[in-house]
C-alpha positions in Angstrom: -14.9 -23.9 -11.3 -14.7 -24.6 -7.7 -14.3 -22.0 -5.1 -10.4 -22.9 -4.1 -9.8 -23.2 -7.9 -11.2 -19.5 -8.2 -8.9 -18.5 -5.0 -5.9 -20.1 -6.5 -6.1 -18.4 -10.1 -6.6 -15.0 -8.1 -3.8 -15.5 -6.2 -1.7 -16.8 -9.2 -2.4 -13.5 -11.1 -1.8 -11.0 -8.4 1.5 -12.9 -7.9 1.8 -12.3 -11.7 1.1 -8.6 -11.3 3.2 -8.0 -8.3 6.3 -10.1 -10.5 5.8 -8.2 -13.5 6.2 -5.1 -10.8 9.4 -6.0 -9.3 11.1 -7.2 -12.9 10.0 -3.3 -13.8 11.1 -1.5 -10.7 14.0 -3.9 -8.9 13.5 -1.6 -5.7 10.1 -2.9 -5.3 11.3 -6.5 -4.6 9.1 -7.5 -1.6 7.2 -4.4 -0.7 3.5 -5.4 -1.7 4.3 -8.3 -0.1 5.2 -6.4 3.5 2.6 -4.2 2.7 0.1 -7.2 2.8 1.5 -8.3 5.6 1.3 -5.6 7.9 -2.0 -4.7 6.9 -3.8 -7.9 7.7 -2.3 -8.1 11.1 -3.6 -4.1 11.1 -7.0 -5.5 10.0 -6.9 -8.3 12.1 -6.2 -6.1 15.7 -9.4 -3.6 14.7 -11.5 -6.7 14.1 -12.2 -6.6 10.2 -13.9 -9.8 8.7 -12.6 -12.3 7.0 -14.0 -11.6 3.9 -12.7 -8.0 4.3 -9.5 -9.1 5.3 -9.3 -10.9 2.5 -10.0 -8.3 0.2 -7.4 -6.5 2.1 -4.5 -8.5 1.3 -5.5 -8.3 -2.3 -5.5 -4.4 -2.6 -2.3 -4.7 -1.0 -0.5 -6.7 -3.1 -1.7 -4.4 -5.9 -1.7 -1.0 -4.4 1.2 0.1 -6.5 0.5 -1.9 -9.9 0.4 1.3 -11.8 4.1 1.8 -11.3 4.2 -0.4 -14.2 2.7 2.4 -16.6 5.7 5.2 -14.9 9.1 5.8 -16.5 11.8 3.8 -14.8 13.8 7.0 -14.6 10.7 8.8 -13.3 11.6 6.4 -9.8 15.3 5.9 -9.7 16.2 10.1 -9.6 16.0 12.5 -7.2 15.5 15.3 -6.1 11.9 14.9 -8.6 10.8 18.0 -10.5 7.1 19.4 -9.5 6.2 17.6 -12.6 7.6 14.6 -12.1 6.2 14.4 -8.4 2.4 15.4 -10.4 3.5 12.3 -12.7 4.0 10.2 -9.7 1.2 10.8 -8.2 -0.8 9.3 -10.7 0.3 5.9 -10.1 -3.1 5.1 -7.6 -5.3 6.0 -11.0 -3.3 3.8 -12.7 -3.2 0.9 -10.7 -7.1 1.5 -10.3 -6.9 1.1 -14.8 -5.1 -2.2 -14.2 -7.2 -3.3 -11.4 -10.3 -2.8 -12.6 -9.9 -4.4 -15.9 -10.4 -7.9 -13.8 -14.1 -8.1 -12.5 -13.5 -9.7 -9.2 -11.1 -6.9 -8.2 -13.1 -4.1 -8.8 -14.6 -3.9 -5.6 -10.6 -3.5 -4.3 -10.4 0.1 -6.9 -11.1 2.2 -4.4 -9.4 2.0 -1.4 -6.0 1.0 -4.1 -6.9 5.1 -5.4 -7.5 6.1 -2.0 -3.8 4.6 -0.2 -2.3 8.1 -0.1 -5.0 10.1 0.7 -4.2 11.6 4.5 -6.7 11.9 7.4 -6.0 15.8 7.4 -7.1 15.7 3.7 -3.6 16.9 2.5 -2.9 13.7 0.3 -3.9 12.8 -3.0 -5.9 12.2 -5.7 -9.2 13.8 -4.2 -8.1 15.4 -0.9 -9.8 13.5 0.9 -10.1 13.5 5.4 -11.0 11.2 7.7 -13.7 9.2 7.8 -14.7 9.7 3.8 -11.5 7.1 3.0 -12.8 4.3 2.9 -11.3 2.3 6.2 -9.0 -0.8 4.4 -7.6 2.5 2.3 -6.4 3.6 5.3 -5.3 0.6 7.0 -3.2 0.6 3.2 -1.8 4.0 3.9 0.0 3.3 7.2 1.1 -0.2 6.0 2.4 1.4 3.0 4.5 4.4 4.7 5.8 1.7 7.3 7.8 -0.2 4.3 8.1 3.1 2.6 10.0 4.7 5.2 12.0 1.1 6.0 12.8 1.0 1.9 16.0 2.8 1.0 15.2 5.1 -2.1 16.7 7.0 -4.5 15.2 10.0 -2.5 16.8 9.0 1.0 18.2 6.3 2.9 15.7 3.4 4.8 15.0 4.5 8.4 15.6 2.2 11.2 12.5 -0.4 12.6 12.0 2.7 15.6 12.8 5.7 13.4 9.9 4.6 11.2 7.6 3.1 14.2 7.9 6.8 15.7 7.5 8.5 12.2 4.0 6.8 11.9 2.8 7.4 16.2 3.5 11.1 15.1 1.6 11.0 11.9 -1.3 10.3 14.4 -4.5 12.4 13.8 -2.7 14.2 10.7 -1.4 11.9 8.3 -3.3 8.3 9.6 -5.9 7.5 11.0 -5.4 7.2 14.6 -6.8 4.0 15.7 -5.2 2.7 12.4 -2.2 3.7 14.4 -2.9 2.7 17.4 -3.8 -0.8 15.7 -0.6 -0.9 14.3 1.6 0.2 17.0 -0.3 -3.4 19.3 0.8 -5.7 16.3 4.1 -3.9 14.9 6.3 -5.8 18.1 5.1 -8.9 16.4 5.1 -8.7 12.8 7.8 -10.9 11.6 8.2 -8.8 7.7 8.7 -10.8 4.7 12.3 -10.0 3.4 13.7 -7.9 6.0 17.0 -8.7 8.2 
C-alpha cells in the first residue's frame, strides 16, 4: 500500500467515525470538523510541524468519538444531574477506547483524553496544569470551547463570534493556555468555519 493510499483510508475512516457521530448526536453536525479547522490554523500560527499538524487535525476530528458510547438523553437535557455531568465526563476515556483500537491513531490517545484538561488544573480526567498537557491537547481545548460556546445546546443558547472570542481572551492563563490564546486570537479574524453563517 502506497503512502497516499494509507492517507486516503485514514481519512475515509475518521470521516466514518465522525458520520457515525453526527447520525448519533444530530447537534454534533460539523463540530469536529470546526474543531479541525481552527486548530490547525492554531497549530499553524505557533509553528507546529507538518507531521504534528497532521496528527492534529486527526485528534480533532475524533476528540469527541466517545459520545457515541453516551445515552442520547444524557446530551439533549438540562440542567444535568451531578451524575450525569460525572457520566459526561467520561466521553475523553471513551473516545481514547475507540481510538486506540486502530494502531496508527494511538499516538493521537492522549492529547484526545487530555482536550478538557484546563491550564489551572481544574479540568478533567487527571487534573492536570500547564505545561504537563501535552501542547496539541491544548491547542484541542481552546478550538473545542470556541465551537462549543458558538453551538447552541440543550444547556444554553450559541454565543455570538465576539461573545465567544472574549470568553476564550479571558480564559487566558486559567482555563487555556495563553500563547494558545494568543495564537488563536492572530488567526480567529481569518478563519473562514465550516458550516457557520
Amino acid at each position: 500500500m502506497t503512502r497516499d493510499q494509507l492517507i486516503r483510508m485514514e481519512n475515509d475512516v475518521v470521516r466514518a467515525f465522525v458520520r457515525a457521530l453526527e447520525l448519533a448526536h444530530p447537534h454534533l453536525e460539523g463540530h469536529s470538523e470546526r474543531v479541525a479547522s481552527y486548530a490547525v490554523a492554531i497549530g499553524c500560527e505557533l509553528g507546529l510541524s507538518k507531521a504534528t499538524l497532521r496528527a492534529l487535525r486527526l485528534a480533532a476530528a475524533l476528540h469527541d468519538i466517545g459520545m457515541l458510547g453516551l445515552p442520547d438523553e444524557l446530551l439533549t437535557v438540562a440542567p444535568l444531574t451531578p451524575q450525569q455531568r460525572i457520566q459526561i465526563q467520561e466521553h475523553p476515556r471513551l473516545s481514547v477506547l475507540l481510538v486506540s483500537r486502530i494502531h496508527r491513531f494511538k499516538d493521537l490517545s492522549l492529547w484526545i483524553e487530555c482536550h478538557h484538561e484546563r491550564w489551572d488544573g481544574t479540568g478533567y480526567p487527571h487534573g492536570w496544569r500547564g505545561e504537563q498537557i501535552p501542547l496539541p491537547a491544548r491547542v484541542l481545548a481552546v478550538a473545542e470551547a470556541f465551537d462549543g460556546m458558538r453551538t447552541e445546546t440543550p444547556y444554553r443558547p450559541a454565543l455570538s463570534e465576539q461573545q465567544a472570542v472574549e470568553a476564550i481572551h479571558q480564559g487566558a492563563g486559567t482555563l487555556f493556555d495563553p500563547r494558545v490564546v494568543q495564537a488563536f486570537l492572530k488567526v480567529q479574524p481569518v478563519l473562514q468555519p465550516v458550516g457557520r453563517e
